[in-house]
N, C-alpha and C positions, 0 to 999 in steps of 0.2 A: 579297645574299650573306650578310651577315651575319645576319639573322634568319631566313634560311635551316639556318643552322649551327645561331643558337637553339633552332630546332625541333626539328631533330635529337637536340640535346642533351637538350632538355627530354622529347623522346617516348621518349629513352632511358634517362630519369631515370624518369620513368611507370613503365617497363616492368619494369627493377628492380624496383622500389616493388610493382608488383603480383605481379610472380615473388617478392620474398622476405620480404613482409608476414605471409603465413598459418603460413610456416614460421619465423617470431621470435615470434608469436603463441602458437603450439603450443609452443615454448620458454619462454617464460612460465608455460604452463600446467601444463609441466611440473616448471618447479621450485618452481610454489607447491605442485604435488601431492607434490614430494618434502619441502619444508619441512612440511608436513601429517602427514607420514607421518614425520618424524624427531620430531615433539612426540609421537604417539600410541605411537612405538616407546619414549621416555620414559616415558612416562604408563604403558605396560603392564609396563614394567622395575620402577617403583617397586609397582605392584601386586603384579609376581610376587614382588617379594622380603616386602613384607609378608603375602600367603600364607606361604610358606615360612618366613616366622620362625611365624607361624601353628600353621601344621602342624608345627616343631619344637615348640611348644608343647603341644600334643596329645598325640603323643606320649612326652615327657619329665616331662609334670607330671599326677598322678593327681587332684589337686586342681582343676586346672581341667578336666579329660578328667568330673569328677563334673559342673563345675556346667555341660560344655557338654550332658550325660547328661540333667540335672533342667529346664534351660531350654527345649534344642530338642526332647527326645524328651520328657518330662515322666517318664522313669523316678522313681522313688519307693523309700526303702530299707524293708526288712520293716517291719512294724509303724507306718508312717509314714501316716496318709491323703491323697490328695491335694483339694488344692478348689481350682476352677475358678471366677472371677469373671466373670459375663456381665454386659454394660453392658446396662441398661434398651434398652431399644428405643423410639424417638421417633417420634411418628405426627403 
């Protein structure tokens, strides 16, 4: 009678076990995907704000707005030449 109960007990303990395994599982998964997502929502917050001091840069200062002018575009003022240094080529 009594390892009768055991059985019971224990096939009922199983059965739980297998009903709410996959859905604690799928819980886990998803709050490491929310902890993942609350570092990258960080990471893109410090980005956008240093764009955005960035871009007040740009446009507020004529002195840096020259040399972002002369470095990424290669604009050049009248009378200026510009030269272009090509690194040897290795064979």
């Amino acid at each position: 009678m009594i390892i009768r109960k055991a059985f019971w007990l224990f096939g009922i303990a199983f059965l739980l076990l297998i009903m709410f395994l996959p859905g604690y599982t799928k819980l886990q998964e998803l709050r490491d995907r929310y902890r993942d997502s609350e570092v990258k929502i960080r990471e893109l917050s410090i980005e956008n704000k240093i764009l955005q001091q960035e871009l007040k840069r740009i446009e507020n200062d004529p002195i840096y707005q020259e040399k972002i002018a002369r470095e990424k575009l290669g604009i050049v003022r009248k009378g200026e030449v510009p030269v272009k240094i090509v690194p040897e080529e290795k064979y």
